[in-house]
Every structure is written in C-alpha cells, then in structure tokens.
ZAFILO-21732 format. One record per residue: residue in three letters; x, y, z of N, C-alpha, C in turn. Coordinates in steps of 0.05 Angstrom, whole numbers. Atoms other than C-alpha are relative to their C-alpha. Last residue first. Layout:
BEGIN
SITE residuo    n_u    n_v    n_w   ca_u   ca_v   ca_w    c_u    c_v    c_w
SITE     Ala      X      Y      Z      X      Y      Z      X      Y      Z
...
***
This chain:
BEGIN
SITE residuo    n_u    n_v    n_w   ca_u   ca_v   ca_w    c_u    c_v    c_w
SITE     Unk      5     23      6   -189   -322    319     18    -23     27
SITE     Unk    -20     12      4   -188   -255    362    -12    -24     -7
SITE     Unk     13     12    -13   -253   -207    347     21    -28     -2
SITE     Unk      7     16      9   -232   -151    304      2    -29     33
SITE     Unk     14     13    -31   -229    -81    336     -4    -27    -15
SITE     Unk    -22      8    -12   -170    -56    277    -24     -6     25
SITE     Unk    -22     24      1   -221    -75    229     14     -2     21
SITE     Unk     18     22     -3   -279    -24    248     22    -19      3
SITE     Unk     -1      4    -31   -224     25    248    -17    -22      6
SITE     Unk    -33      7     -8   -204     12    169     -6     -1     43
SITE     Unk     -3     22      5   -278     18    159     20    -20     15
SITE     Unk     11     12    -11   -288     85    184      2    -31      7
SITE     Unk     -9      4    -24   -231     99    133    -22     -6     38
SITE     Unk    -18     26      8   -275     61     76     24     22     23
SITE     Unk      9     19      5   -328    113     96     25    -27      6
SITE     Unk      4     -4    -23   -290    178     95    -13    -27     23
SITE     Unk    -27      3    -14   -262    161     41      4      3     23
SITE     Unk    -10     29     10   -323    145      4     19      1     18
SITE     Unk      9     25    -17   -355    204     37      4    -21     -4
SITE     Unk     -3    -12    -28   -307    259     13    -14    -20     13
SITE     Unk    -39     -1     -4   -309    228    -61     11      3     32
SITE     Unk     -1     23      0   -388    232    -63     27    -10     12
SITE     Unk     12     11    -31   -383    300    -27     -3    -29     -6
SITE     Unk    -26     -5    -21   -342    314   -100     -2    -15     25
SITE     Unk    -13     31     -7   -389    271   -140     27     15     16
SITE     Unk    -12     -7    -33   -451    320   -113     33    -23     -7
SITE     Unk      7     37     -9   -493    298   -178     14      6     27
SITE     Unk     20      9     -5   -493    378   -189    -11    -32      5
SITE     Unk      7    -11    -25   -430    385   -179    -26    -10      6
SITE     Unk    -16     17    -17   -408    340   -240    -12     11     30
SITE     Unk     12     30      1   -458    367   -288     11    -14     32
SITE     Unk     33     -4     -6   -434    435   -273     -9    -16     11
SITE     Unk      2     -1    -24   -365    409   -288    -16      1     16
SITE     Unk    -12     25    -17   -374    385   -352     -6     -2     23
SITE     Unk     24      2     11   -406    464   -383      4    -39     20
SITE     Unk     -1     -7    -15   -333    478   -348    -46     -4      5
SITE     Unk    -16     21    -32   -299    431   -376    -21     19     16
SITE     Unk      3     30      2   -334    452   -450     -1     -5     19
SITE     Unk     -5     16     14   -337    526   -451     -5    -26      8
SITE     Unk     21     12     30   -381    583   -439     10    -17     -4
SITE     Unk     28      8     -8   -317    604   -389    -21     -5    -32
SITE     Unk      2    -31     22   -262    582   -401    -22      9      5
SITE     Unk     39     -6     -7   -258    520   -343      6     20    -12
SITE     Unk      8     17     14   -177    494   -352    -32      6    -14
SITE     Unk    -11    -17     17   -146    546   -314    -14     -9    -29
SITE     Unk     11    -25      3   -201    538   -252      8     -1    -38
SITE     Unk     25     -1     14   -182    462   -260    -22     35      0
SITE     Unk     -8     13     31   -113    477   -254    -25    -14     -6
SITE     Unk     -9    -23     12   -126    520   -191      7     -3    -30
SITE     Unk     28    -10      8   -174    475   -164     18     20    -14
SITE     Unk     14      6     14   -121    426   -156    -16     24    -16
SITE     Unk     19     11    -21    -73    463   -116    -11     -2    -35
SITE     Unk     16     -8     -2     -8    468   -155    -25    -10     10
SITE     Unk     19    -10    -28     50    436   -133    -22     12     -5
SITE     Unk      7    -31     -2     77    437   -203     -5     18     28
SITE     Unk    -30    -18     12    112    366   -209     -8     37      0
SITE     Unk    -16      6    -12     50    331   -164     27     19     -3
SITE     Unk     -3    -12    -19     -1    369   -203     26      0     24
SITE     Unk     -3    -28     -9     24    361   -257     -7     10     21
SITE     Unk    -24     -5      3     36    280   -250     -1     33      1
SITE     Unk    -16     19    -34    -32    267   -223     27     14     -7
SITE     Unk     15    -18    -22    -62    304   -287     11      5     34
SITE     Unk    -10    -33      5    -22    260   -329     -5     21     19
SITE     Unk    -35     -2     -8    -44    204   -296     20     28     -6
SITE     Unk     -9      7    -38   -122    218   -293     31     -1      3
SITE     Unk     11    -29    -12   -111    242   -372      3      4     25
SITE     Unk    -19    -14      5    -70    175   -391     -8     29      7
SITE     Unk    -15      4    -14   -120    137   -372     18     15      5
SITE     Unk      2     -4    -30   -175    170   -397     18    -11     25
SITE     Unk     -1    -36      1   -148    173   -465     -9      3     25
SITE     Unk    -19    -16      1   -132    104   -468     -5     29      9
SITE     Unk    -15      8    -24   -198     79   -443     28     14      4
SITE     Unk     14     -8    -20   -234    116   -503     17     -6     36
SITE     Unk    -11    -23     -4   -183     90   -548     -9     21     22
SITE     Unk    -34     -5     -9   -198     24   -529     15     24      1
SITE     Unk      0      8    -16   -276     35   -536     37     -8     16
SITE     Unk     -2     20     -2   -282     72   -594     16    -13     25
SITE     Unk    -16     16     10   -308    140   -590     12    -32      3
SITE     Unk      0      6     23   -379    165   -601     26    -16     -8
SITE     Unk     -6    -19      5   -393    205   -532     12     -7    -36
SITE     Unk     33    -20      0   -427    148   -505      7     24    -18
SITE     Unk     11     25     14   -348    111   -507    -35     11    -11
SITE     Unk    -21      7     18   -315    168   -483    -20    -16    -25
SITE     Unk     19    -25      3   -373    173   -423     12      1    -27
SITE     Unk     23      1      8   -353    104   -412    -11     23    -15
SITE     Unk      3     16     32   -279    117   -419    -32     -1     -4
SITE     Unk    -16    -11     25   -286    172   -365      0    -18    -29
SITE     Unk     15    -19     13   -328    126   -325      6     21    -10
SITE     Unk     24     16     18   -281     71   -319    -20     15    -14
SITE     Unk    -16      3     27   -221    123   -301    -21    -14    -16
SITE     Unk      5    -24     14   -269    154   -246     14     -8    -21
SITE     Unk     37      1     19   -281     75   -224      3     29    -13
SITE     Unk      1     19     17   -205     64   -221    -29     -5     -7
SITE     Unk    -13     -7     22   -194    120   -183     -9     -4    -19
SITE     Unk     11    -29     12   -240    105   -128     13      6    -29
SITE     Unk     23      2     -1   -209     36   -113    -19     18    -21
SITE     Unk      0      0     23   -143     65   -125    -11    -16     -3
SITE     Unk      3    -19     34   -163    106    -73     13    -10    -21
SITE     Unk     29      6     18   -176     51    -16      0     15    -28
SITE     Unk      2     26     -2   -105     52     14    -19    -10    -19
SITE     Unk    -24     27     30    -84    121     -9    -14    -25      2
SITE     Unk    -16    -19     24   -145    155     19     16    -10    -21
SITE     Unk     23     -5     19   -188    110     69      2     16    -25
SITE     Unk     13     22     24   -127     78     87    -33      3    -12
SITE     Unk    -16      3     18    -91    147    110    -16    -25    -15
SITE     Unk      7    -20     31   -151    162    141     16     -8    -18
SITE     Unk     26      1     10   -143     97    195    -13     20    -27
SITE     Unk      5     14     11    -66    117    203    -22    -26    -19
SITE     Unk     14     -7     23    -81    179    230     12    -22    -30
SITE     Unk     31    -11      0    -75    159    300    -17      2    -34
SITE     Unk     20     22      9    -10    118    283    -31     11     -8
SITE     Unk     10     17    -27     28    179    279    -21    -25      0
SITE     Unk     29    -16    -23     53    189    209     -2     -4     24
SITE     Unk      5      0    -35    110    178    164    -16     19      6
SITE     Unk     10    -23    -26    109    179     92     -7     -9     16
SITE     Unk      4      9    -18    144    132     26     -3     26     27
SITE     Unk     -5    -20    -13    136    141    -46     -3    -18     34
SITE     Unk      7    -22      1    147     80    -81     -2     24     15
SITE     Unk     33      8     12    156      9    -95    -17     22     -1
SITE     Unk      0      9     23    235     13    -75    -27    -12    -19
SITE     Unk    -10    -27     27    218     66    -29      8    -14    -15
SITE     Unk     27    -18     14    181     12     14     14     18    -24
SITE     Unk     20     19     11    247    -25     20    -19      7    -11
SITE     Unk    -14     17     18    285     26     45    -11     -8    -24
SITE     Unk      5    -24      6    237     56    101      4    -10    -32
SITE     Unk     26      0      1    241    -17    126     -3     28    -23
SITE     Unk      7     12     24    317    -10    122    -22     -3     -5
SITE     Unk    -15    -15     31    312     56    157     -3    -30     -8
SITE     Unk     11    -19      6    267     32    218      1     12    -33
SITE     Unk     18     13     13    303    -27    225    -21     17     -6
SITE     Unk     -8     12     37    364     13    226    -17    -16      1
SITE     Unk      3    -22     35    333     66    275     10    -21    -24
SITE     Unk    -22     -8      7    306      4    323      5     25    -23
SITE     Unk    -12      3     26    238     -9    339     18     13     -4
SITE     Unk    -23     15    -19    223      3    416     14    -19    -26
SITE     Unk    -23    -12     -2    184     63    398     25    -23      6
SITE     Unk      2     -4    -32    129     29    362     24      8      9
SITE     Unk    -12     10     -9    126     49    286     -3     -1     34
SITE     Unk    -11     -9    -28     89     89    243      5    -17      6
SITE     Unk    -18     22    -18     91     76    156     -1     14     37
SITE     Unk      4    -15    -32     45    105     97     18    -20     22
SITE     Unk     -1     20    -15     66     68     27      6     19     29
SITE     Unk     -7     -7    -22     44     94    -34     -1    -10     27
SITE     Unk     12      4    -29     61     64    -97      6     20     16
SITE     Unk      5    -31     -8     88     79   -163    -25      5     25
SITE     Unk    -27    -21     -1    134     17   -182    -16     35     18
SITE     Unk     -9    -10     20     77    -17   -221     22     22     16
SITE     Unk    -14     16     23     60    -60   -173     10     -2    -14
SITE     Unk    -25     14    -11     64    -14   -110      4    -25    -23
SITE     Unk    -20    -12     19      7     18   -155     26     -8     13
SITE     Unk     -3     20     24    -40    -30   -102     27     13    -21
SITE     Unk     19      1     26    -32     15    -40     10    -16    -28
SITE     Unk     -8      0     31     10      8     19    -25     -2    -10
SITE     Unk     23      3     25     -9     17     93     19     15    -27
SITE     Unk     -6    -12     29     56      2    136    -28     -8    -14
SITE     Unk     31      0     16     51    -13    215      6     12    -21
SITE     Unk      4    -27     19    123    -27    239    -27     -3     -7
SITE     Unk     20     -2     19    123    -70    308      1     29    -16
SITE     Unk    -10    -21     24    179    -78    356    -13    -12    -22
SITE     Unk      2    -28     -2    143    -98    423     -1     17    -30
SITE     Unk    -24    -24      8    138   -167    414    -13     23     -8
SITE     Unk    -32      2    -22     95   -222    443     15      3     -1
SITE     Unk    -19      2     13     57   -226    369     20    -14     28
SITE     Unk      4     33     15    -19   -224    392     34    -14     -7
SITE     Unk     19     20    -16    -11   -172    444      8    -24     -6
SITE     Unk    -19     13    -15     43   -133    403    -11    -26     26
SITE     Unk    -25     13     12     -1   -139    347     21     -2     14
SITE     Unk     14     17     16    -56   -107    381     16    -19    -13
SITE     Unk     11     21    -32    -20    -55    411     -5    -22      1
SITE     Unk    -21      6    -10      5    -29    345     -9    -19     24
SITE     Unk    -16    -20    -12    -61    -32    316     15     -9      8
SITE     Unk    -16      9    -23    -99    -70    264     26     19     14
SITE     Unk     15     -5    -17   -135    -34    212     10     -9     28
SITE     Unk     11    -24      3   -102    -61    143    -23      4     38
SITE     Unk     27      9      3    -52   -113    149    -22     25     14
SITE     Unk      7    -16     20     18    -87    123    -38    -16     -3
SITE     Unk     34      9      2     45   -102    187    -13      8    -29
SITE     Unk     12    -22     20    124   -105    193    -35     -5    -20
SITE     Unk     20      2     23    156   -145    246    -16     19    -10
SITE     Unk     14    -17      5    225   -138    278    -32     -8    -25
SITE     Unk     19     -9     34    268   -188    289    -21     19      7
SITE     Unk     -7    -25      4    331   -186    350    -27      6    -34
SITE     Unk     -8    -23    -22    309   -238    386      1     22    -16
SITE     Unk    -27    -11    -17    285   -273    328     -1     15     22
SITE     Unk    -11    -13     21    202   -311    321     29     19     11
SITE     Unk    -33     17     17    192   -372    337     13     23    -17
SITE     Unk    -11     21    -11    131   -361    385     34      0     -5
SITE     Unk     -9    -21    -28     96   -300    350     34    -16     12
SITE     Unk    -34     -4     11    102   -347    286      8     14     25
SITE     Unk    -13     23     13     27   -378    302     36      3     -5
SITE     Unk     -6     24    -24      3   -329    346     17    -24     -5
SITE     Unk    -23    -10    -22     10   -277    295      5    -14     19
SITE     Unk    -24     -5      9    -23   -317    239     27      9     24
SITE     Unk    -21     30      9    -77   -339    279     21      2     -2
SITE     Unk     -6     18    -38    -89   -266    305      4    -22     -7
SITE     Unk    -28    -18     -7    -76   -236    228     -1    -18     27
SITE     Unk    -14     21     -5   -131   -287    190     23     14     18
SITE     Unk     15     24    -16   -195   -241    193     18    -31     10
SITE     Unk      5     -8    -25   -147   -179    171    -13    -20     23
SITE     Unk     34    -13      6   -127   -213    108     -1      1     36
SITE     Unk     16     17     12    -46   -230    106    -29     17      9
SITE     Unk      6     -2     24     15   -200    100    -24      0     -7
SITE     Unk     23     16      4     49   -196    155    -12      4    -17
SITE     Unk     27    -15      5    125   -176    140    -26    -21      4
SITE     Unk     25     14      9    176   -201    182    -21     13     -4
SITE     Unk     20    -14     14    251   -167    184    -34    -23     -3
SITE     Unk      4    -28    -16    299   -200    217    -21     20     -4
SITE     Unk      4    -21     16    287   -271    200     -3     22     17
SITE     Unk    -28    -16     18    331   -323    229    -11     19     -6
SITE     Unk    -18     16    -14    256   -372    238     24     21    -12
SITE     Unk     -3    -29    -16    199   -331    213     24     -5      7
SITE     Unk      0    -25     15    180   -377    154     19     19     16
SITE     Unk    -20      8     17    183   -445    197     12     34    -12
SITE     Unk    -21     14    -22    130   -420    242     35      2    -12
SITE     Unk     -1    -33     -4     93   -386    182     23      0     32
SITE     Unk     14    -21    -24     88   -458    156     13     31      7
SITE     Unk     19     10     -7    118   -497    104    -34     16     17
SITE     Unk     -9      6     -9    173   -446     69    -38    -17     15
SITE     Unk     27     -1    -15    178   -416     13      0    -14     27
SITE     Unk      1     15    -12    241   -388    -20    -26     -1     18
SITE     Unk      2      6    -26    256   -343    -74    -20    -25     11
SITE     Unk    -16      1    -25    291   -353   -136     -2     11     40
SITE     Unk    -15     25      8    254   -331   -191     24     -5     27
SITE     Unk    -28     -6    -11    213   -271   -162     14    -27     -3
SITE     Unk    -10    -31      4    155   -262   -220     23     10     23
SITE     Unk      0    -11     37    143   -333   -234     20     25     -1
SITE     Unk    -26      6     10    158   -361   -152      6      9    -28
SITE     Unk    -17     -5    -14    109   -318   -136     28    -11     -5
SITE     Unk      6    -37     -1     52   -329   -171     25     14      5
SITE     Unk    -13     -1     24     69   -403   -160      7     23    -13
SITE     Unk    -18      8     -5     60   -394    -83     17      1    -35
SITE     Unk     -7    -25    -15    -10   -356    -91     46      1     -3
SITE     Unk     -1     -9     35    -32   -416   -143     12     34     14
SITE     Unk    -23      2     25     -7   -455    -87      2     22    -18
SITE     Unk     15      2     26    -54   -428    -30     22     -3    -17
SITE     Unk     22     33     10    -28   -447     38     -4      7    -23
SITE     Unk     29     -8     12     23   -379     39     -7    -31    -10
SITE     Unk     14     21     -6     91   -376     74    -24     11    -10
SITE     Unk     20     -3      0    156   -342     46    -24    -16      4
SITE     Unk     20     23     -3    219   -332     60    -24      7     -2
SITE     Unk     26     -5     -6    267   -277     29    -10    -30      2
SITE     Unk     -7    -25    -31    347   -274     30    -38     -4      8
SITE     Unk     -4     23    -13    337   -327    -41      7     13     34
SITE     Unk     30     23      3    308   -277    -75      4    -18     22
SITE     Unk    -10     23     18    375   -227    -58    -33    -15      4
SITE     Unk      7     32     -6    349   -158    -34      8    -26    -13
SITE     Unk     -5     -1    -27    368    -88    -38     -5    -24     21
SITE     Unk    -30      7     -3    386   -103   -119     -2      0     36
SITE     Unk    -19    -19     -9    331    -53   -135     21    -17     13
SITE     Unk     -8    -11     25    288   -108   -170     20     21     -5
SITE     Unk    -25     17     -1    296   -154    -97      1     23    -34
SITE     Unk    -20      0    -18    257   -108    -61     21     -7    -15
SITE     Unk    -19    -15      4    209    -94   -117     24     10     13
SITE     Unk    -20      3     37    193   -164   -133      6     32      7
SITE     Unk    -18     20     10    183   -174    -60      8      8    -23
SITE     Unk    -25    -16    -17    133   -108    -42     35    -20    -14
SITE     Unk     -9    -17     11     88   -132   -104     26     11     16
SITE     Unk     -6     -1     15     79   -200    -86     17     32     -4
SITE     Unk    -27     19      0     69   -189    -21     13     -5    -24
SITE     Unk     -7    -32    -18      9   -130    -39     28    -24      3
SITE     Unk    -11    -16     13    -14   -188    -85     20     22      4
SITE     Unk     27    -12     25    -19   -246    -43     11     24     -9
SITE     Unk    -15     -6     31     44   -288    -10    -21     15    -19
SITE     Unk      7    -10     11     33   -284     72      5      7    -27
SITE     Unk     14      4     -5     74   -282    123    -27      1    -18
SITE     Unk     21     -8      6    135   -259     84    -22    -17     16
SITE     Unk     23     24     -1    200   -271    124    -17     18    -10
SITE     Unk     35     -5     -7    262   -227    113    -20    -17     -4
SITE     Unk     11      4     18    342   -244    112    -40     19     14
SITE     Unk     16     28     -5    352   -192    100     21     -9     24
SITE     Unk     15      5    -32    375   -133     75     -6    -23    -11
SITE     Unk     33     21     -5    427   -123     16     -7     -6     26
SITE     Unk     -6     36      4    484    -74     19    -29     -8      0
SITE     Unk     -9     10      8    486      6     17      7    -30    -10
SITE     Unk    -27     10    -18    423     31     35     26    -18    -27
SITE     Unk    -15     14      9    374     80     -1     22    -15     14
SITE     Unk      1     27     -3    324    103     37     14    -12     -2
SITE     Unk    -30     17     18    328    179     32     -8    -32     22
SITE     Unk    -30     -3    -16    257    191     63     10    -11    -18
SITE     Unk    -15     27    -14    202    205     13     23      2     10
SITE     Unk    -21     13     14    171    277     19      9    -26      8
SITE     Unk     14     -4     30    106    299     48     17    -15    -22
SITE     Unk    -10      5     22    115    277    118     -8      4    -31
SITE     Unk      5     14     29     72    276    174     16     12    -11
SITE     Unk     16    -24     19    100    289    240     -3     -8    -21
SITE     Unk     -5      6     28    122    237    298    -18     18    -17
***
C-alpha cells in the first residue's frame, strides 16, 4: 500500500448502512452528522452506544433521527460497518464486549488512536479491521482522515468506508507502519495549530489591537495560508521566502521566531505526540 496525496473518488450511489457507532464523543459525532449530511446515510441506518447521556443528547440534537442502543452488544447486532470510537484505555472492554455479536459479513472501523491491526483482531475475533486516524476539523467539513486496512477487508467495504470519510474530508491511504506519524501530524496538529493561532492573536493583542479583531486576523491568516499553499502547491518556504523583503517586517518576525527554535519546537511536538500514539497501541488489556 502507498501513500496517497489525493482523496479517493468516494462517492457511492445509494445509502450505506446499516452502521454501529461504539462510542458517541466528538470525533463520532462529527463522522455521523457528516455521513448522513451527504445523503450517504439515513439517521435512522446508524446505531449508537455511549453510557454518558449528555454524550447521547449531543447526538441526538445535531443527527435528529438516529438511534441508540443499550449496550455495544446490542449496537453491533446487523451492522455492517462498526466504528470504534472510544478512548484507548476503554477499546479491549469495548472490543470484547461486541466482538461476540458482531455480523458475519461486518467489518469494523477503528478510529482509536494507537492500537493496531493485530490487536484488534485479537480483541475483536475478526480479521476485517479498518484503522482510520481523523482529526478534529472533521467538524467543520475539512478534516483529515488517514485509513490502512487488513487484507481480508473487502474492496466495497473498503470503498464505502473510503466514502464516508470523504464526506468530512480529505481522505489518504498508508501502510499501517506509518500510521503512528500520521497521528503525531494530522491527528495532534490541530493541537499545535490552535496554540500558533492563540499566539498570533496574543501578539495582535500586545501589539495594540483589540482582542476579537486580533483573533480574527489570525485566524483567517493560518487558513488562508493553508489554502495557498494547498491550491498553489508551493513549498512553504517558498511563500515565506516571497513574503521576507528584506529590512522588513516578516522577516525582522522571523528572526525572532528561529531564534526561540519554534520550528525544532514543531518537529519535536510531533515527533513526541507520535511516540505517544505507539506508547498506546502497547496498552495493557482491561
């Protein structure tokens, strides 16, 4: 399997399902409302299991018409598709718990961070396992969502899976191996992001202007920025070369910036929080 730059065509003709959520927190949230916002899903095609109400209400607000279900037992029952959902310290419960009851012909789809194929087919007592790291902007539609697979997963559960994700955002295939970087990059980076956007407004804010507008303008800079590079292909440094005059402002900025090291900061956060991601997938069966 080879990495991927571009999202696969996804698009299917009819509605999937049905599908079990394991699991109703944010990242569930967000995949759901954009399954069913592209029509590739009916509300009521999706189950879903999660003890915490205020998780369950959450859920019923922003996908009107889907279905919950007692247990994760219950949940899995018919379902072809089952996403796991849940916090890395709860996945071996969880998987033991639906392993049991879950279709001949279903397929489950991991979106729990660190845990390996193997590992999930251990705990599960099925072969056909998707691993998918997603990132938070799957809320707003502009997600990324890394995906490998074990070989004994079907091509159309392959492709509707593929599907699905592309209705929340970009979507790239990898080999598993380098599915530990991938969550120290996309997974954790809008972690990272979201503190260079905080300290942009701060500096905004230090710098004399008022505190909303300050945020605005750094939001919209980081995105903007994102977007040209993306629509230009240009290498970064090449649109911050064009940007740096010299004697001037960005480049009088930049200085600053080296000299604190926040690039090698950047390079060891991610390097870090994918360390992390492997720490997880050795977790210690509940």
């Amino acid at each position: 399997m080879t990495p991927t730059s571009e999202p696969r065509p996804t698009r299917t003709p009819s509605p999937i399902g049905p599908i079990a959520m394991v699991g109703g927190g944010q990242m569930a949230l967000a995949l759901a409302e954009g399954f069913c916002r592209t029509g590739l899903v009916e509300p009521a095609a999706i189950v879903v299991h999660d003890p915490v109400a205020a998780a369950r209400e959450r859920m019923s607000a922003r996908v009107p018409g889907i279905r919950f279900a007692a247990s994760s037992a219950e949940a899995v029952k018919g379902a072809t598709l089952v996403f796991l959902a849940v916090k890395p310290q709860h996945a071996a419960i969880a998987a033991r718990e639906c392993g049991p009851h879950l279709a001949a012909d279903a397929t489950v789809v991991s979106i729990v961070a660190g845990l390996s194929i193997a590992t999930l087919t251990e705990w599960l007592g099925l072969p056909r396992i998707i691993r998918v790291m997603p990132n938070t902007p799957c809320l707003v539609g502009k997600g990324v969502s890394v995906v490998c697979h074990s070989a004994e997963v079907s091509a159309s559960a392959a492709a509707d899976t593929a599907a699905l994700l592309a209705a929340v955002g970009a979507v790239h295939e990898v080999d598993e191996q380098l599915l530990d970087a991938v969550t120290g990059l996309s997974g954790s980076g809008p972690g990272f992001v979201a503190l260079l956007v905080e300290g942009l407004a701060d500096g905004g804010v230090k710098a004399g202007l008022p505190r909303a507008l300050a945020l605005a303008l750094a939001t919209q800079t980081v995105a903007g920025t994102a977007a040209l590079i993306e629509q230009t292909g240009e290498h970064p440094a090449a649109i911050k070369d064009r940007v740096a005059s010299p004697g001037g402002t960005t480049i009088a900025g930049l200085a600053v910036l080296e000299q604190r090291a926040v690039r090698s900061a950047l390079i060891d956060a991610v390097v870090a929080a994918a360390d992390r991601s492997r720490a997880l997938g050795r977790p210690t069966p509940g």
